[in-house]
N, C-alpha and C positions, 0 to 999 in steps of 0.2 A: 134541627140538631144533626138530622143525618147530611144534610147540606154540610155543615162545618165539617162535618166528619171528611164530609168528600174535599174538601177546598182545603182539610189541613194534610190529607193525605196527596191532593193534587200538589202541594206546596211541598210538602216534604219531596218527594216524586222530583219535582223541580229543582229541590234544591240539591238535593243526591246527584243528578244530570248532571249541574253548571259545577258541583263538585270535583264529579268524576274530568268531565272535559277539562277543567283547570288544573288540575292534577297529569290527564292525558299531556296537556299542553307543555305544561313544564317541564314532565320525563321526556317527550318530542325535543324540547328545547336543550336540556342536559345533554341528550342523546347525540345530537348535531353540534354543539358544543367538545363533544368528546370529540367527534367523529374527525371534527376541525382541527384541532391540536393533535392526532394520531398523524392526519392528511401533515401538517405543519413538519412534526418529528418525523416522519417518514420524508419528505421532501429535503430536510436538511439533512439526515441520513447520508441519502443519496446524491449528494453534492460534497458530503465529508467522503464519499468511497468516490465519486470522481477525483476529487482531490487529491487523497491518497494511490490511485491508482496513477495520474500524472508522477507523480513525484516516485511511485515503482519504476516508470518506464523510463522515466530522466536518470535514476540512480540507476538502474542497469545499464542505458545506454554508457554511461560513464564507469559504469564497471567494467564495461567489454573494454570500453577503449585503456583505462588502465590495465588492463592483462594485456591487450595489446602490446602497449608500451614495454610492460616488463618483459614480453616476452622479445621484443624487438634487441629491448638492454639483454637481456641473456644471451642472445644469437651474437651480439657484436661483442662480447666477453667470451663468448666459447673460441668466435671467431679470433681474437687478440690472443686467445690462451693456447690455439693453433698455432699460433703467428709463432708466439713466444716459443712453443715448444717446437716448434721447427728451426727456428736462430738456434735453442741451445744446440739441438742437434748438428747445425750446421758449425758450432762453436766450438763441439766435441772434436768431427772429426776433422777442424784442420787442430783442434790442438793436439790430437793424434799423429796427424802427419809432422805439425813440427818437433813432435816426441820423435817420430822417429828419423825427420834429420836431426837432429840434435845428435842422437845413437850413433850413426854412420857419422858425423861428424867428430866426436869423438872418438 
């Protein structure tokens, strides 16, 4: 009797073990599992911020060059707008001077 006793307590014993270990096993397994898909999403993460950071560096570069440009267009309008306003000027004063042959003339 006290034999069984031992043999059912050795077996319970045993079986509590191979329990615990397959229980151990499979949160180990969950665990490395997760651990994977974190590694995965982080990975792609960080290819979505390379990405986006190309495509920062492309759009500024073309941002600088279009201010460039307008600012190029601005300079040759300011520059035109000199131009202009030195003919009027030049326009004014001979039509001043012909104002004032015209006067002596009559």
């Amino acid at each position: 009797e006290n034999n069984e006793k031992l043999e059912a307590t050795v077996s319970s014993a045993a079986l509590k073990e191979e329990t615990t270990s397959t229980e151990h096993a499979e949160a180990k397994n969950e665990w490395e599992m997760k651990a994977k898909n974190l590694s995965n999403q982080n990975q792609q993460l960080l290819d979505e911020n390379e990405t986006l950071r190309k495509e920062m560096t492309t759009a500024e570069a073309r941002s600088i060059e279009q201010v460039a440009a307008v600012k190029r267009e601005a300079n040759k309008e300011k520059s035109s707008v000199a131009d202009l306003s030195q003919k009027v000027d030049e326009l004014m004063d001979e039509n001043k001077k012909l104002r004032e042959n015209n006067e002596k003339l009559e």
